[in-house]
N, C-alpha and C positions, 0 to 999 in steps of 0.2 A: 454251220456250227453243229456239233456234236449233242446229241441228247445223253446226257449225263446224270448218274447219281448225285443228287445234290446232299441229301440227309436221310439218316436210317433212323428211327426210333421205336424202341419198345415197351409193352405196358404190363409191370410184372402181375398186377391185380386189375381186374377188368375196373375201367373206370374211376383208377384210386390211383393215381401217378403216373408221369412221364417219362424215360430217360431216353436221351439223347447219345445213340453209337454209333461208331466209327467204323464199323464192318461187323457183319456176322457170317455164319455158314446155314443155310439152308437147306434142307434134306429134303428128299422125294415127298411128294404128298403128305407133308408136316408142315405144323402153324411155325411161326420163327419163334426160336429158343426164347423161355423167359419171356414171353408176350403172352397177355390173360393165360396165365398160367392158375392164379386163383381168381374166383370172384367172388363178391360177397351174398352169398344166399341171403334173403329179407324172409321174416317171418311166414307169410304167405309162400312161399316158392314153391315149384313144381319139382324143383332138382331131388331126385331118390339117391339120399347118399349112401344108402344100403348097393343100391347098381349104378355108380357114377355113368353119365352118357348128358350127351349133350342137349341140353336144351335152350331155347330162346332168353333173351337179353331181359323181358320180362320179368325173370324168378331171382333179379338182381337187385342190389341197390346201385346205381348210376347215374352221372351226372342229370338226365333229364331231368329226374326227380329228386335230389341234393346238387344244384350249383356250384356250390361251394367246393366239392371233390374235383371240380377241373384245375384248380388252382394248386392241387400238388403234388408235388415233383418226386419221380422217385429214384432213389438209386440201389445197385444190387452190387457187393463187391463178391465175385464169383469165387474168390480164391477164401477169403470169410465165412462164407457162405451168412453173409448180412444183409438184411436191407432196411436202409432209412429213407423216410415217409416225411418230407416235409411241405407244409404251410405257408402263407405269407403272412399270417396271423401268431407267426412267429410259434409257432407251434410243431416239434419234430419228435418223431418216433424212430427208435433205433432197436431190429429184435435179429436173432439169430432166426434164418430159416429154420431152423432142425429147433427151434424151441417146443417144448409142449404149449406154453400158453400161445404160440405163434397165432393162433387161431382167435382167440378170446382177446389177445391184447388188440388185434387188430379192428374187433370190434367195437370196443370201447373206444376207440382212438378214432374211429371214422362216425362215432354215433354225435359228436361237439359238432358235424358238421350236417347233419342232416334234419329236416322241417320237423317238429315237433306232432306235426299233424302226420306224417307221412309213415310206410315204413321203416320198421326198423330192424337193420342188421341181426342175423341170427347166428351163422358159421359161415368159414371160409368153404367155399364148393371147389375141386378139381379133378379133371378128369382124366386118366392115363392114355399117353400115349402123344396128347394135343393142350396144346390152348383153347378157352373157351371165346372164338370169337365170335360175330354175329353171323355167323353162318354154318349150318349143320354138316358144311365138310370142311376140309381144314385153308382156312383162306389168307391170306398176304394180303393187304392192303396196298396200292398206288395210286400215288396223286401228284400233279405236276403244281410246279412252282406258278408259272405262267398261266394256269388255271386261273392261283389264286390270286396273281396280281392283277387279272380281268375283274374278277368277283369281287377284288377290293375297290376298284374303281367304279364298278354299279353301285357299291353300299356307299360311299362318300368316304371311307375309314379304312387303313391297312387293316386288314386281319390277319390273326396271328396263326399258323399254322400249325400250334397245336390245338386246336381248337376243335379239327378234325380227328385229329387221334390217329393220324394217318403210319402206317410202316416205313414204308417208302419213298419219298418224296425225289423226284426227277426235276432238270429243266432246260432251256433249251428247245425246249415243245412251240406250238402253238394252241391258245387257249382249249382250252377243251379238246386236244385230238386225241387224248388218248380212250376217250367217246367212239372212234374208229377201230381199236385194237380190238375190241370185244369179239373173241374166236381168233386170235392170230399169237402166233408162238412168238416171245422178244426174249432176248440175248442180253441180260442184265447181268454184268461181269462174268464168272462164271457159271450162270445160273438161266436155268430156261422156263422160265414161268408163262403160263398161258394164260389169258386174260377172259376171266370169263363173265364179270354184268358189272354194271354200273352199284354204286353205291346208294341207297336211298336214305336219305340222312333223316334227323330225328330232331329232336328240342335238346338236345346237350349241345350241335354247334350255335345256339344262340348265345351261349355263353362264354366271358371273356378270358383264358386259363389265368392272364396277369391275376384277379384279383374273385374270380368265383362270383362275376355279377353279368344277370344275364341284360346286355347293351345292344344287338341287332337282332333284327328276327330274320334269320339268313332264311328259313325255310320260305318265307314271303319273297324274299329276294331271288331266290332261284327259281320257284314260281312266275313270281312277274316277269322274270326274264327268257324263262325256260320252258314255262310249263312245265314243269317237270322239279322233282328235292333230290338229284342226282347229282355229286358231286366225287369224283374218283370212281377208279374201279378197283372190283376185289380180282386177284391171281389166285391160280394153283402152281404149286410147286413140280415141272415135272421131271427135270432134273438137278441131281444135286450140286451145292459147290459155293463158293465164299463171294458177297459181294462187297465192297469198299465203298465210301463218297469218294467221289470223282471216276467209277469206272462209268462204264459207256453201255449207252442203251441201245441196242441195235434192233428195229423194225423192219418185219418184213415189206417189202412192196405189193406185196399183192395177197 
């Protein structure tokens, strides 16, 4: 059986919504379009918005430390140039990108969802040219289905698979091999990404996206299992070109 594109998703603000696509195009050595594109700088951060450049996940507000922000969804209509921010707390935000307050509404709007104790949101941060993902070069996410339906079966519970935040999700695999790819060039429709480390996850996948409550402590689970908080691998993009769900994952043998 063919290892396949199963699901493509991207995250227009790091940590603050999901949306769920059907194909994108991917360019050389670039994050995927419309994925952390902004993030929410918190009071403390390290991000210099006088010389935008990339810094760690740290100088964010993020699920680890608001819960509650995995739980919502976001969408972007490209041809609008809109995007709506919603809740399961029935709660939704609809702003033009090109607005002036884009910035400040969005604060206000993610501040109902974060610990009173904790920080708190200051400006949207973005950096030209990339998404800000968790990594200082421009990386793609993959992670296979077939991972996750092994790791749902050590925890006793399906998990939900956004819960990773993952880009690309494949399957068709066997559990964890794409654990082997790390240095090898695959053939993802028509796109050739090189796989280069493993993911080390954090305290945002303990929490559930249904409902913003944190229910397993995955990080112990992949410990006790693994030794090791490694679940997916990050890519680089090296060359360009559009991939679909359902094209085909092609690995090299050797």
């Amino acid at each position: 059986m063919n290892i396949e594109v199963s699901r493509i998703w991207r995250h227009p603000i790091k940590s603050i919504g999901a949306e769920e696509i059907k194909s994108v195009i991917l360019k050389e050595n670039q994050t995927m379009p419309l994925d952390r594109v902004w993030a929410l700088a918190h009071e403390n951060t390290k991000f210099d918005f006088d010389n935008p450049d990339w810094v760690p996940c740290s100088s964010f507000i993020r699920v680890s430390i608001a819960p509650k922000l995995m739980a919502v969804t976001a969408q972007i209509n490209e041809s609008s140039d809109e995007i709506i921010l919603s809740h399961p707390e029935n709660i939704t935000l609809k702003l033009s990108l090109k607005s002036k307050e884009f910035s400040s509404e969005i604060v206000k709007w993610v501040a109902r969802f974060c610990p009173q104790s904790g920080p708190k949101g200051f400006k949207l941060a973005k950096v030209s040219g990339r998404g800000i993902t968790d990594t200082d070069y421009c990386s793609i996410s993959l992670l296979s289905i077939d991972s996750l339906k092994d790791l749902s079966k050590r925890a006793g519970k399906q998990l939900d698979p956004r819960r990773f935040r993952g880009n690309i999700w494949i399957k068709n695999t066997k559990p964890y091999e794409e654990f082997n790819w790390i240095g090898k060039i695959l053939e993802v429709g028509q796109v050739l990404l090189e796989v280069v480390e493993p993911i080390e996850r954090c305290n945002a996948t303990k929490t559930n996206p249904v409902n913003g409550e944190r229910d397993i402590d995955t990080l112990k689970l992949l410990r006790d299992n693994f030794n090791h908080q490694n679940f997916g691998v990050y890519c680089r993009v090296v060359s360009s070109g559009a991939i679909k769900s359902g094209d085909i994952v092609k690995v090299p043998k050797s």
